[in-house]
N, C-alpha and C positions, 0 to 999 in steps of 0.2 A: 493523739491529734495527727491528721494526713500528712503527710509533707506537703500537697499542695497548699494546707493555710498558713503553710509555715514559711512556703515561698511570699502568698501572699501578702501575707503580714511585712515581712520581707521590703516587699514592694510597696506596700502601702506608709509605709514609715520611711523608705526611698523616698517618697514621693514630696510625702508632708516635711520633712528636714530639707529637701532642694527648696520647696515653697520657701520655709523658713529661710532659709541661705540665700534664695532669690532675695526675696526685701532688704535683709539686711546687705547684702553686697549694693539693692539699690542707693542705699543709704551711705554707704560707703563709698560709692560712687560719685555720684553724682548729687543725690540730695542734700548733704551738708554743704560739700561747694557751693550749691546754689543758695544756701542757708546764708550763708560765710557771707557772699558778695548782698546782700542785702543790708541793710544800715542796722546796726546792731539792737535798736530797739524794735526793728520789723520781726529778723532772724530770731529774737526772741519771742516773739508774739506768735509768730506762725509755729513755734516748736514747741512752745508752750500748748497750744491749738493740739500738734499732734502727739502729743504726750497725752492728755485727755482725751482724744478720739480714741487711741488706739487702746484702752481702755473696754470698746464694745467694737473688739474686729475681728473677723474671722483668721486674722495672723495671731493674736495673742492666745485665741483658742487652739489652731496648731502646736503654738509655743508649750503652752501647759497642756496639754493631751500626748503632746509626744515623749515627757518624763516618765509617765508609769506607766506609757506602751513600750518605749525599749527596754524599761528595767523588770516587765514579763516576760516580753520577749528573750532577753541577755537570762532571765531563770529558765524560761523553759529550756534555751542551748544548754544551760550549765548541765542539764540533768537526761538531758535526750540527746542532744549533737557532742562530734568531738573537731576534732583536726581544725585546721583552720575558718570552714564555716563558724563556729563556735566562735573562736579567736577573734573574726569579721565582728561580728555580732556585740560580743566583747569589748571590744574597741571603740564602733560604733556607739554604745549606751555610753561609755564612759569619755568619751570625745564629747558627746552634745552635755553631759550632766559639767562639766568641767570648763569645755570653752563656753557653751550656751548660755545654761543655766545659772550655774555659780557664777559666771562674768556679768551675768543682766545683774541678778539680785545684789552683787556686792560689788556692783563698779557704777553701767548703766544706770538701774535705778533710781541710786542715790542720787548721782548727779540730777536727774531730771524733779527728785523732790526738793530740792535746793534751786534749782532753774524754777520752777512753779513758784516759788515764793517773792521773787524779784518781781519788782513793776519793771514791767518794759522800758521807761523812762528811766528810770535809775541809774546815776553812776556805778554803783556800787554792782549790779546788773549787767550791766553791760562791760565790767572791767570781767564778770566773772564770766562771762558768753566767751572771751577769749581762752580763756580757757578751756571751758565747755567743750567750744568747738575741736579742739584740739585732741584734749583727753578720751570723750566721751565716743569720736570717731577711731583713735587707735584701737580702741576698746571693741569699737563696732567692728572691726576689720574681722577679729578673732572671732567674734560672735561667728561672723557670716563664713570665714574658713574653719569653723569647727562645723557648723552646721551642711556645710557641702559634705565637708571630708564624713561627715556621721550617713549622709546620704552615697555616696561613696560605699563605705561600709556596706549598708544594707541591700545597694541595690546587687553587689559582687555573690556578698552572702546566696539573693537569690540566684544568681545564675550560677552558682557553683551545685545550689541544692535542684534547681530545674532540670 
């Protein structure tokens, strides 16, 4: 394969992990906050809402498309790159497989299938939203600095190989 699709590649998973890292830092931003200050049966409703949309998004699609592009990518380095590209690369696949990945599906997720189940009305709902809010946003922080730091990685990778 050229080096230049390898810078590519490179840059193209640069690209989709900052995407990735954008949203969730949005979210860690400023979207819960604003979740937060709504009355706890709104802030439920509306996250409820975007738990289900995000469902059919073009972010969920980057999310799952970028797992078995860096872990091709991180095999072709193993067998064709050395020195520190390699290492970049390396690091990258296993920063988003770790903070990303493995944080959604065993931290995020769950919470949001336990959020779905509550009526908005509910005591019971809204004692656990305080939580929610809390947990499921420390949790998002990591998402979104693994997801930069992965883009980080790959976009050095390329300019170390261009």
């Amino acid at each position: 394969m050229s080096m230049n699709l390898i810078v590519l590649a490179c840059l193209v998973l640069a690209i989709l992990s900052a995407l990735v890292g954008s949203i969730l830092l949005a979210f860690s931003d400023f979207l819960m906050r604003g979740l937060a200050l709504a009355r706890p049966a709104g802030g439920i409703e509306a996250m409820q809402g975007i738990n289900q949309t995000v469902m059919r998004s073009v972010f969920l699609a980057a999310f799952i498309v970028l797992l078995p592009a860096v872990y091709a990518l991180a095999a072709y380095a193993l067998f064709n790159l050395s020195g520190m590209t390699q290492a970049l690369i390396f690091a990258g696949a296993m920063i988003y497989l770790v903070t990303v990945f493995l944080v959604t599906a065993f931290g995020n997720v769950p919470m949001n299938k336990r959020l779905a189940g509550y009526d908005p009305q509910d005591l019971d709902g809204q004692a656990y939203w305080q939580h929610y809010l809390v947990r499921w946003t420390g949790l998002n922080h990591w998402r979104a600095a693994g997801a930069l730091a992965t883009s980080a990685c790959f976009a050095i990778a390329a300019w170390m190989l261009a």
